[in-house]
matplotlib code that plots the C-alpha trace (Angstrom):
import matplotlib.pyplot as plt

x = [-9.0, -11.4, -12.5, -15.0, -16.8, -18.5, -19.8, -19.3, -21.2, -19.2, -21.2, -18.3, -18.4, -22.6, -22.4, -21.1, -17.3, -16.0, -13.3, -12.5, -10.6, -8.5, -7.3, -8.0, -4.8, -1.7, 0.1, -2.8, -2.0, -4.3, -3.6, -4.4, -4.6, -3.1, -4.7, -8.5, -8.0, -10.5, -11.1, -10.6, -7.6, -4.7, -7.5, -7.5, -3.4, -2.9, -1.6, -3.5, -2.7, 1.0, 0.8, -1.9, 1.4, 1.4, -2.5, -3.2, 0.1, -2.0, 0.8, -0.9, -4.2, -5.3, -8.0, -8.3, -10.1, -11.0, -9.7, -11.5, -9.0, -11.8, -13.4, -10.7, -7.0, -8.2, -11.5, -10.7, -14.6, -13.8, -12.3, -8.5, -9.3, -11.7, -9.8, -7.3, -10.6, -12.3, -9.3, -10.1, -13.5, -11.8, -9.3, -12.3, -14.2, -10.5, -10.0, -13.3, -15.0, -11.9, -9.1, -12.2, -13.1, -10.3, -9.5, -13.1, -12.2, -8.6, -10.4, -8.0, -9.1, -6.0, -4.5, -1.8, -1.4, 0.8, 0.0, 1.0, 0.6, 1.9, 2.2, -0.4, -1.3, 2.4, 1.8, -1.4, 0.6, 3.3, 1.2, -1.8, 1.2, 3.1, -0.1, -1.4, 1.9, -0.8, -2.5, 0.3, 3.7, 4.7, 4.1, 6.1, 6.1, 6.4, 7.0, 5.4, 5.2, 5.8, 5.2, 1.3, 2.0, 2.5, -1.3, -2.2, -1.6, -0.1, -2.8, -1.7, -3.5, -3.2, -5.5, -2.8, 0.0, -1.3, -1.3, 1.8, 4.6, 7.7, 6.2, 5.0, 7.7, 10.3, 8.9, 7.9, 9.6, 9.3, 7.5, 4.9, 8.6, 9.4, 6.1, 6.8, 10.1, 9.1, 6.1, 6.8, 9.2, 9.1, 9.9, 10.5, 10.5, 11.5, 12.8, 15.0, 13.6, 10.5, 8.0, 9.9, 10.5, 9.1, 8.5, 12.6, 13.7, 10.7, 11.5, 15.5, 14.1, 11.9, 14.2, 16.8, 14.5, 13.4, 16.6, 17.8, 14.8, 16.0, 13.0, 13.1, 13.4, 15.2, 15.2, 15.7, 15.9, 15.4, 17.7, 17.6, 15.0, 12.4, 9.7, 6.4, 4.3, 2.1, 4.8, 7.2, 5.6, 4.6, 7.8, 8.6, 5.4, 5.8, 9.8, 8.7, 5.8, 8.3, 10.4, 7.4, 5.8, 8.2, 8.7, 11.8, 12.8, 15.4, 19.3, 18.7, 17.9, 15.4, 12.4, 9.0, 7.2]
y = [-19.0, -18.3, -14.4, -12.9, -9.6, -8.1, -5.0, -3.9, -1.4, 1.9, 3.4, 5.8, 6.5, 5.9, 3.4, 0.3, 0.1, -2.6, -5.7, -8.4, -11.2, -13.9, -17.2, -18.8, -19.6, -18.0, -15.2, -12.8, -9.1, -6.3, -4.4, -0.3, 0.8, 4.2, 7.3, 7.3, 3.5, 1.3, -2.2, -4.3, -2.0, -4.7, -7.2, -4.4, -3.5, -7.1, -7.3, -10.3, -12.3, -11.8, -13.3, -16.0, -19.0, -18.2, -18.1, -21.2, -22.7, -21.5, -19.3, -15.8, -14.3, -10.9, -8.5, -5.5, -2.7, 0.7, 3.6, 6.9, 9.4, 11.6, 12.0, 13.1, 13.9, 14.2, 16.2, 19.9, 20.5, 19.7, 22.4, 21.8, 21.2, 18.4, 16.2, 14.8, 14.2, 12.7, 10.0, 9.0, 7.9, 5.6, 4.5, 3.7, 1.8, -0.5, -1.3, -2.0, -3.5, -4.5, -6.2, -8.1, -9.2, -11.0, -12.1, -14.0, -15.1, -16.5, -17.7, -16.0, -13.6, -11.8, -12.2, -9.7, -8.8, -7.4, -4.3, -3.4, -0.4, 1.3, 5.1, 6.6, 3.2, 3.0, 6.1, 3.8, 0.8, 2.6, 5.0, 1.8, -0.7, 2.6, 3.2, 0.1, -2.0, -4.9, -5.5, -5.3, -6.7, -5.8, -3.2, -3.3, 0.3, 0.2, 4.4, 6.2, 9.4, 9.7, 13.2, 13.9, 18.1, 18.3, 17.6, 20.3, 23.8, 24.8, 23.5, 21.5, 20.6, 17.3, 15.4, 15.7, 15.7, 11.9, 10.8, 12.1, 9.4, 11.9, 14.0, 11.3, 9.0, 12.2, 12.3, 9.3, 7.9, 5.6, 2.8, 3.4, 3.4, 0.4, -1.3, -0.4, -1.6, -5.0, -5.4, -3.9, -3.8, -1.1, -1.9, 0.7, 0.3, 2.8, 3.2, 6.0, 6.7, 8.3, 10.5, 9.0, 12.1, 12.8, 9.3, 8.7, 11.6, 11.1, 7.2, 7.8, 10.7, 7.8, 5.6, 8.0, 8.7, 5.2, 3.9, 6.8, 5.7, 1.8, 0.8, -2.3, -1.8, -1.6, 0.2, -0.9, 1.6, -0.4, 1.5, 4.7, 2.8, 2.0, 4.3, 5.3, 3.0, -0.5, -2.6, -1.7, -2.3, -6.0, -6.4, -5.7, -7.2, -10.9, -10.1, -9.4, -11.9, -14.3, -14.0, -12.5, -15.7, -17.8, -15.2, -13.4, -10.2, -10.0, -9.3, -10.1, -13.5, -11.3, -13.2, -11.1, -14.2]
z = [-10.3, -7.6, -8.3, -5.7, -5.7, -2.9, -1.7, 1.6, 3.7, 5.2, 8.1, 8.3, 4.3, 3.9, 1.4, -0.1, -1.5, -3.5, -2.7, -4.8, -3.8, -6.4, -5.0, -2.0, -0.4, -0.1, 1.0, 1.5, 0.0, 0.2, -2.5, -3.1, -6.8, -8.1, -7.9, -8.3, -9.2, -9.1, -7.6, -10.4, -11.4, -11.1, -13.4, -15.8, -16.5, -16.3, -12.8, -11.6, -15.2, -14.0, -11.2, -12.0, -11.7, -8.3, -7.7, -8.8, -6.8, -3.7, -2.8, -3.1, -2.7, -3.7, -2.2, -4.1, -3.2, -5.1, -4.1, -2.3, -3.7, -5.7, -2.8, -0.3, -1.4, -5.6, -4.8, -6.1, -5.5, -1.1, 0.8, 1.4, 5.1, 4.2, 2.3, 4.8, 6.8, 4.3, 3.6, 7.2, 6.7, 4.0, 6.9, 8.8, 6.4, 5.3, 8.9, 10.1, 7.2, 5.0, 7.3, 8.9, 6.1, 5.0, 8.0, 8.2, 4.4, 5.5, 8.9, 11.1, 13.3, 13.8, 10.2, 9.5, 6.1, 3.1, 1.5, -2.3, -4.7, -7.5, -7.9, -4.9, -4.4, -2.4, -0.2, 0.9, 1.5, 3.5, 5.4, 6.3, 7.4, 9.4, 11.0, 12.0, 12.5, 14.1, 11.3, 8.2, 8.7, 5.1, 2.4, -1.2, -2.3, -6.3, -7.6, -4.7, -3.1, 0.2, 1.1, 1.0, 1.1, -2.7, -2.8, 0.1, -1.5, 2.0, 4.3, 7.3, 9.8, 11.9, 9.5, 6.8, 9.3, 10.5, 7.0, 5.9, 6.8, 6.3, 8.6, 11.5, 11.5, 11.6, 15.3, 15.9, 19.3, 22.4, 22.5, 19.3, 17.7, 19.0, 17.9, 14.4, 14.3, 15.7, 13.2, 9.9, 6.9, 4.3, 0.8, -1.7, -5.4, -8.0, -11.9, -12.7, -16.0, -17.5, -15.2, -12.3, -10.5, -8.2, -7.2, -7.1, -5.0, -2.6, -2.6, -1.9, 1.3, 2.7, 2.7, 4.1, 7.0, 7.5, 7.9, 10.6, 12.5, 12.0, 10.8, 8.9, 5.2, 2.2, -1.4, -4.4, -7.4, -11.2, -14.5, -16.0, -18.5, -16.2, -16.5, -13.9, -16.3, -15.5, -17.9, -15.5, -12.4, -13.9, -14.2, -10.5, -8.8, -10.8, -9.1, -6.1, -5.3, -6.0, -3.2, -0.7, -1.1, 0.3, 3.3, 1.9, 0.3, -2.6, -1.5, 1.9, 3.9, 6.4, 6.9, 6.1, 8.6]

ax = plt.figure().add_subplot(projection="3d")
ax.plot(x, y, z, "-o")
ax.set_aspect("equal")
plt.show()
């Protein structure tokens, strides 16, 4: 398997942040690790060795990137009305260094990708593909939160309120509505079991309010025995891939193309 590790610079950020990329053709899937993760997070809880059938085929590629979460949403030590700003300059660097990136890896300019993470990892995927509905036409959600205020204290400002998907998509209207629901589907993932909550509740909200807004999507909630933990979400990402590989989601015939 073709594993590649490279640096890339951040003007916004002021240094170099990590990607690494497995396979080399494929569905490519950009891929957000949990809180504070790492880049070589989903090599290290066995994520990749899952889905290593499916590498190999050619039908998937992976570019993983670390996360920037001590540094904005995680950093205790930054003023509450930093951190939502700070998550921007790791917006900036993902679509201005990132999405080119693999584009010019892929050698298709205007590439537009699938987006994956567990835990915070989903908030990333749903809020990345919400916002920029041009660049990701997909994002499987495994045990996220949805709602970015349970991080804020009470601060809100519009730094957290254009990050926070249950808050923009509640008003979202007119024709940046209507680009989303042309461009994106929403899949959300969740057990029922251990340290689920609040994942579930938040998960069964989003999907309430992405489905009054008819936004394309559907949930899927696993048993009362699946638990917030990396066996599970193995489980459910070798599931997944499956089907997303061939351009379809389970239960449905929709096409993800």
């Amino acid at each position: 398997m073709r594993r590649e590790h490279v640096k890339l610079f951040s003007p916004a950020v002021g240094r170099e942040l990590d990607l690494v990329a497995y396979g080399r053709d494929g569905l490519p899937v950009l891929v957000f690790p949990s809180s504070e993760g790492a880049f070589h997070e989903y090599e290290d809880y066995w994520m990749v060795r899952v889905l290593t059938s499916l590498i190999d085929a050619g039908k998937l590629r992976l570019y993983c990137v670390g996360s920037y979460d001590s540094e904005s949403w995680y950093n205790k030590q930054s003023p509450l009305h930093e951190r939502a700003w700070r998550h921007s300059l790791y917006e900036n660097w993902i679509m201005n260094q990132v999405v080119p990136a693999i584009a010019s890896d892929i050698g298709d300019p205007k590439v537009r990708l699938t987006t994956t993470g567990c835990s915070f990892g989903a908030f990333h995927a749903a809020n990345f593909a919400l916002k920029h509905p041009h660049r990701f036409k997909h994002a499987l959600c495994m045990s996220g939160v949805y709602d970015i205020r349970f991080l804020m204290h009470g601060h809100h400002d519009d730094w957290v309120y254009f990050n926070n998907p249950m808050e923009y998509i509640t008003h979202l209207n007119g024709e940046a509505l209507e680009d989303v629901r042309r461009n994106v589907f929403i899949s959300l993932v969740c057990g029922q079991g251990a340290w689920e909550e609040p994942a579930l509740s938040s998960t069964k909200a989003f999907w309430d309010l992405l489905s009054r807004k008819k936004i394309p999507n559907y949930m899927d909630l696993w048993g009362h025995d699946v638990a917030h933990d990396w066996h599970w979400w193995r489980e459910q990402i070798v599931y997944y891939m499956h089907f997303m590989v061939e351009g379809q989601i389970p239960w449905q015939s929709t096409s993800l193309a």
